[in-house]
C-alpha positions in Angstrom: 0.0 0.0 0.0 1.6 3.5 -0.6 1.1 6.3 1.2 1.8 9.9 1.5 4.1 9.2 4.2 6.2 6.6 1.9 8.7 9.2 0.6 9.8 10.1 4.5 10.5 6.3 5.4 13.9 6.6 4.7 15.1 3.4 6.9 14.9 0.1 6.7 14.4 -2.0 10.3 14.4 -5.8 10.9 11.7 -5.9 13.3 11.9 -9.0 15.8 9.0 -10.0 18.4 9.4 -11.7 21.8 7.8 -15.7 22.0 7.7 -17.8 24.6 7.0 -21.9 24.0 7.3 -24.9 26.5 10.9 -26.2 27.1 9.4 -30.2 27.3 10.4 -30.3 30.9 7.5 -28.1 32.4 9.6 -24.8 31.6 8.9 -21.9 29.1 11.7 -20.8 26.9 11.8 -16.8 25.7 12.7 -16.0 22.3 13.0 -13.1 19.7 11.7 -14.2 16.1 12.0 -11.7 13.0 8.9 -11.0 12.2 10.1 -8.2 9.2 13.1 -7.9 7.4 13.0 -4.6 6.1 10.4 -2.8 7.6 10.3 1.2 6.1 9.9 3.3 9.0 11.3 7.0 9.6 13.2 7.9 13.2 13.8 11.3 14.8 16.7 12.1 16.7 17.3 11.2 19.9 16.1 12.9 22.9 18.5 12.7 26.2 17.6 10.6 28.9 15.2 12.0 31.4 15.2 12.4 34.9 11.4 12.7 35.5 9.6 9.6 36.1 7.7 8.4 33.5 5.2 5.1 34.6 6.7 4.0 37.8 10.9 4.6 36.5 13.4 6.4 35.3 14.2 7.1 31.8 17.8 6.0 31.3 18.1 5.6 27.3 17.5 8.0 24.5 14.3 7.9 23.1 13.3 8.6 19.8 9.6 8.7 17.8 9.4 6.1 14.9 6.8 6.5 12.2 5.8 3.4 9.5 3.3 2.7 7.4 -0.7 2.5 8.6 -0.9 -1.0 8.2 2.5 -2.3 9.2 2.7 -4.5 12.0 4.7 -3.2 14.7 3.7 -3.9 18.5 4.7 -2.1 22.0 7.6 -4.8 23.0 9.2 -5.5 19.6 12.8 -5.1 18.9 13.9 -3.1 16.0 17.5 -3.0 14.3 18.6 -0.7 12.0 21.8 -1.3 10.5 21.8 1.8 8.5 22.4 3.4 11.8 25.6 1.1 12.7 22.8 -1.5 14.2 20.7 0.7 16.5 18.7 -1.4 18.6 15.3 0.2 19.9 12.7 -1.0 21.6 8.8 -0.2 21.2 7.5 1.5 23.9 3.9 2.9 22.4 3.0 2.7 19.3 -0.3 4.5 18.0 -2.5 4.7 14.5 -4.1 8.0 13.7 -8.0 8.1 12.8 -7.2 9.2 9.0 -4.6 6.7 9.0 -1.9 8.3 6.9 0.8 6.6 9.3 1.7 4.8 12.9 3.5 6.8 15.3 5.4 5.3 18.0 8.3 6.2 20.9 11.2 3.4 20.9 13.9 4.0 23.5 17.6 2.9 22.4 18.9 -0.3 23.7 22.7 -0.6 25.4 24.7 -2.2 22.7 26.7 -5.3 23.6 
């Protein structure tokens, strides 16, 4: 589907999801599966960490606000990587669809690499 916002997504992001299944011995396993390869989304530039509590705790990592397509399927929990960005690794915090549904807005906060 292309959109008015399609000329702004200038990045691509593998997009990976957190799943849990039984281990066989009465255990669950986590996991992060790739959901998307390339998924076109646009990110703004980071905002320093905050002091003020936000939800219960402190804001320790740069956040940033992600826009994507309308119907691209992004949830609050996913992991994003994009290597354009020497493998910035965000995670969805919010994500949001507008009422004329032009796009999805979202805040991701960066991720310690290592």
């Amino acid at each position: 589907m292309t959109t008015s916002i399609d000329r702004f997504l200038n990045l691509r992001a593998q997009v990976s999801r957190r799943t849990s299944a039984a281990d066989g011995e009465g255990g669950v396993t986590s996991a992060l599966t790739v959901v998307a390869e390339a998924l076109p989304c646009m990110l703004t530039d980071p905002v320093p960490p905050k002091r003020a509590e936000e939800h219960g705790q402190y804001v320790s990592q740069p956040q940033r606000v992600i826009y994507t397509q309308p119907d691209a399927d992004v949830r609050a929990g996913d992991i994003l990587v994009v290597a354009a960005l020497g493998g910035l690794r965000v995670e969805v915090e919010t994500i949001t669809r507008h009422s004329w549904a032009a796009y999805r807005k979202g805040l991701v906060i960066e991720q310690e690499q290592g």
